[in-house]
GULO-118344 format. One record per residue (C-alpha): residue number from 1; residue in one letter; x, y, z. Coordinates in nm, 2 decimals, padded with zeros to 4 digits. Each point is the difference from the previous one (the first is absolute). Example, Ala and Ser with C-alpha at 12.3 -4.5 7.8 and 13.67 -1.06 7.14 Angstrom:
2
[atom 1, 'a', [01.23, -00.45, 00.78]]
[atom 2, 's', [00.14, 00.34, -00.07]]
This chain:
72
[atom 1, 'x', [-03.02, 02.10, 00.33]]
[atom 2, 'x', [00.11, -00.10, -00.36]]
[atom 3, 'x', [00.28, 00.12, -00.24]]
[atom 4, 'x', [-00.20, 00.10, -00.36]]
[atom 5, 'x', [00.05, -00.24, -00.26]]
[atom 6, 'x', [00.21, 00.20, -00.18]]
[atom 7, 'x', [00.31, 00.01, 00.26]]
[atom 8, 'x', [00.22, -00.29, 00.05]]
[atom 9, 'x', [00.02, -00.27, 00.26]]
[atom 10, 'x', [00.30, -00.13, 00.13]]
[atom 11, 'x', [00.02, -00.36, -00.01]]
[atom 12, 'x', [00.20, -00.07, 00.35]]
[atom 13, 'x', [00.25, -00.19, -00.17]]
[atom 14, 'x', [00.35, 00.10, -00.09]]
[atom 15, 'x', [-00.02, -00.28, -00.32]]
[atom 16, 'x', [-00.25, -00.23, -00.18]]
[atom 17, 'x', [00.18, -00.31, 00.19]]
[atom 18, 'x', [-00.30, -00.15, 00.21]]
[atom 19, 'x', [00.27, -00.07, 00.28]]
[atom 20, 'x', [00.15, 00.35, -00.06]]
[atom 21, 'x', [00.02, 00.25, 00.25]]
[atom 22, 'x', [-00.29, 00.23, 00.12]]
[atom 23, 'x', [00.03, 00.36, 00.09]]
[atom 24, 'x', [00.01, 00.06, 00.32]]
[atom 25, 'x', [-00.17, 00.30, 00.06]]
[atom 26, 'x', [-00.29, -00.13, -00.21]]
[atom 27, 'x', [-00.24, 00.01, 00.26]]
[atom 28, 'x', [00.06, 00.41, 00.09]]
[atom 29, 'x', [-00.05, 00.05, -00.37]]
[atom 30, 'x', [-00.34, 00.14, -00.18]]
[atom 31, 'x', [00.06, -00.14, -00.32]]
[atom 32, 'x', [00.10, -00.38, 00.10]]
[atom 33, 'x', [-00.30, 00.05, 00.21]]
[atom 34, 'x', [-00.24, 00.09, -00.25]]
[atom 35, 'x', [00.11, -00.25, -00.21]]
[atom 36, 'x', [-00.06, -00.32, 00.23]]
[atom 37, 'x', [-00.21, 00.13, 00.26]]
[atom 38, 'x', [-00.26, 00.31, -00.04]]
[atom 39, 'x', [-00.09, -00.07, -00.35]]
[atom 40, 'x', [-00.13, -00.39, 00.10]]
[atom 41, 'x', [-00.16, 00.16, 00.27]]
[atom 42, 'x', [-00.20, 00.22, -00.24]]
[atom 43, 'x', [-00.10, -00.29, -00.20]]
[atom 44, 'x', [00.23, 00.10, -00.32]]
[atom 45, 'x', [00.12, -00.30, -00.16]]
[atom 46, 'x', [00.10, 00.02, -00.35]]
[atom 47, 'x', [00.35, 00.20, 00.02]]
[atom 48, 'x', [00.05, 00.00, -00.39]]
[atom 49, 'x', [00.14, 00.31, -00.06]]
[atom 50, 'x', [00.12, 00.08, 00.33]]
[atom 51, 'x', [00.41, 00.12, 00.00]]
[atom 52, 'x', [00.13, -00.22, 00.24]]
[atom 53, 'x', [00.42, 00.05, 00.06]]
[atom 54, 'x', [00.24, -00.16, 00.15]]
[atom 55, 'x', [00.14, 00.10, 00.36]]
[atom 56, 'x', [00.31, 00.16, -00.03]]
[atom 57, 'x', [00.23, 00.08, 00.33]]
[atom 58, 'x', [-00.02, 00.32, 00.14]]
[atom 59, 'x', [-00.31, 00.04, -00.19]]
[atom 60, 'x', [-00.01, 00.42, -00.09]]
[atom 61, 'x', [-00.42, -00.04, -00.04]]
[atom 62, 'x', [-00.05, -00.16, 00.29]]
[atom 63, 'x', [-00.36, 00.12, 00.16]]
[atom 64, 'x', [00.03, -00.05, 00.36]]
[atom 65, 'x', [-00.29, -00.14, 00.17]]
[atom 66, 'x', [-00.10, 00.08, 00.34]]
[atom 67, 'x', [-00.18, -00.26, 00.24]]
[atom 68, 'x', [-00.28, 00.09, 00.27]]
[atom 69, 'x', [00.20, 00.21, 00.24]]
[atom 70, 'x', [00.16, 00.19, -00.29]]
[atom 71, 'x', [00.34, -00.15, 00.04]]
[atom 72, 'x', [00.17, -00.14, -00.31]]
């Protein structure tokens, strides 16, 4: 499953410091996860163009994700 490339990913990070602090619900989240992990998968590599953004708390767009058993 992949986000189009016209919707935005969310970085996981709260700043642009490399040390900063990550989200943590990043890894319940559809667009963090298309971002760093489905798209790779599917062999896309050039992400010129893509709107990335940067993780904000409480995040209002968050797209939950759920795993195997269908638990978030």
């Amino acid at each position: 499953m992949t986000l189009p490339f016209d919707k935005a990913r969310c970085a996981g990070r709260m700043d642009f410091d490399p040390d900063g602090q990550w989200c943590e619900q990043r890894d319940s989240c559809a667009r963090y996860l298309a971002f760093t992990q489905w798209d790779r998968k599917a062999g896309r590599g050039n992400y010129r163009g893509t709107l990335v953004v940067m993780a904000v708390r409480d995040c209002q767009n968050k797209i939950e994700v759920k795993n195997e058993q269908g638990i978030c």
